[in-house]
N, C-alpha and C positions, 0 to 999 in steps of 0.2 A: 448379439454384438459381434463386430469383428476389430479382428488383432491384425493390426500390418506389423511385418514382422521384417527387421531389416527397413524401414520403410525410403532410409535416407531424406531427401529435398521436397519428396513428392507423396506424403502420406494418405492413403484413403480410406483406413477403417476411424474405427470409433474409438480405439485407441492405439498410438501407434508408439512401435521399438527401433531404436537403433543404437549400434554400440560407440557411433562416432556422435560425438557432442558437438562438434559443428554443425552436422546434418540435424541436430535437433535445435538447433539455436539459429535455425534460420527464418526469416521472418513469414509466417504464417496467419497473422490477421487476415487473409481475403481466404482464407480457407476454414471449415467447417468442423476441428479439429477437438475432439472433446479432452482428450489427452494426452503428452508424449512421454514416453518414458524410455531413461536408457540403460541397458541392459544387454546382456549378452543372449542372442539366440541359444545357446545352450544350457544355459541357467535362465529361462522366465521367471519373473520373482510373481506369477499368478498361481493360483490353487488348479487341480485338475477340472478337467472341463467348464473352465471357465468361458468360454466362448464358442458361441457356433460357429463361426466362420475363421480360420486360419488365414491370412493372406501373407505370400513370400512372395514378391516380384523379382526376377533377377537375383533370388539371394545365394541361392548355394553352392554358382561354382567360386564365390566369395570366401568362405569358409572354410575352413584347413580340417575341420572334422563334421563329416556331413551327417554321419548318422546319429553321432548325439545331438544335433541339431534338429532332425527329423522328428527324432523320438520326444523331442521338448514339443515341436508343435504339436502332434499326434496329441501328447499326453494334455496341453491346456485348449483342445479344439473337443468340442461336445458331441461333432458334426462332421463336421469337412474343415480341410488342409486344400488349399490351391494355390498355383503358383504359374509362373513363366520361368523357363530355363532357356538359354539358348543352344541352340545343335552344335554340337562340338566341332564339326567341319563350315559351318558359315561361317564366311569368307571377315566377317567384320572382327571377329573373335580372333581369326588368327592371324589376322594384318594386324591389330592393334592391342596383342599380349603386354597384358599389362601384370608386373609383378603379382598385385591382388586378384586375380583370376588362376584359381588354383586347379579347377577341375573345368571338363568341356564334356556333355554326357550325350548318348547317342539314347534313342530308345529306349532300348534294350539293359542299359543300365540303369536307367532312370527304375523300371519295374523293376527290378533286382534289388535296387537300396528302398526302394516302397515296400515292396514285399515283406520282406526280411523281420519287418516288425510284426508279430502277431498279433497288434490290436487293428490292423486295416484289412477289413475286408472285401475292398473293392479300389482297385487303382485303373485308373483310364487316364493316357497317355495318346492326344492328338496332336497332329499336326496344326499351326493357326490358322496356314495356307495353304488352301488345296494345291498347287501347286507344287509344298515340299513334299505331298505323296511321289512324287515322280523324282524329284532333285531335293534329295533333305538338303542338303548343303548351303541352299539362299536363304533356307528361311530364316526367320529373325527370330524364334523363339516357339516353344513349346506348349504349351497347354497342359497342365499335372491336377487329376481330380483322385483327392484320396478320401476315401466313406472311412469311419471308423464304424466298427461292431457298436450296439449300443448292450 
């Protein structure tokens, strides 16, 4: 099963979170949704490893405390953690700072807060667009695969 996590307007697992009630009380009949539940990213009210697949799209320069955040998915994902972040210097990020965008991560720190936790044993951080190998700066967003140890 997968947990969108953060899901807002546009949910695509099998069950999905978000900590705004509007974003869960939006109309969702044409969509395939088996459950929404809301909750805080940092407190999931699921058992450990309750789900193989994690999904975060966009969620965590949202958040004001990113590694208890992390550490909740890690801890209710069976499997993999995976997400979109955006590149802290694309250009859309920082024309349109919006109060709610708390953090903007380059690489380099995306491994450093993956890492940190020692139940992941395997973090892989791509670019989406070959292109941002040469100019991180346009691209629209990251690619974050985190394995947990079993």
């Amino acid at each position: 099963m997968i947990l969108d996590v953060g899901c807002g307007a546009n949910p695509r697992g099998d069950i999905n979170t978000d900590f705004s009630l509007n974003e869960l009380e939006t109309d969702r009949t044409h969509l395939k949704v088996k459950l929404d539940v809301r909750s805080s990213v940092t407190n999931l009210p699921f058992p450990d490893n309750s789900f193989g697949t994690v999904f975060a799209n966009g969620l965590l320069h949202h958040i004001p405390r990113i590694k208890p955040a992390i550490n909740e998915m890690i801890r209710v994902a069976s499997d993999t953690v995976f997400g979109y972040e955006p590149h802290r210097l694309n250009w859309l990020i920082r024309r349109h700072h919006h109060y709610h965008y708390h953090y903007g991560f380059k690489k380099k720190d995306l491994y450093e807060i993956f890492r940190a936790n020692p139940k992941v044993s395997n973090v892989q951080i791509h670019y989406v667009f070959d292109v941002a190998k040469k100019i991180p700066n346009i691209t629209l967003q990251y690619f974050l695969l985190l394995k947990k140890e079993f």
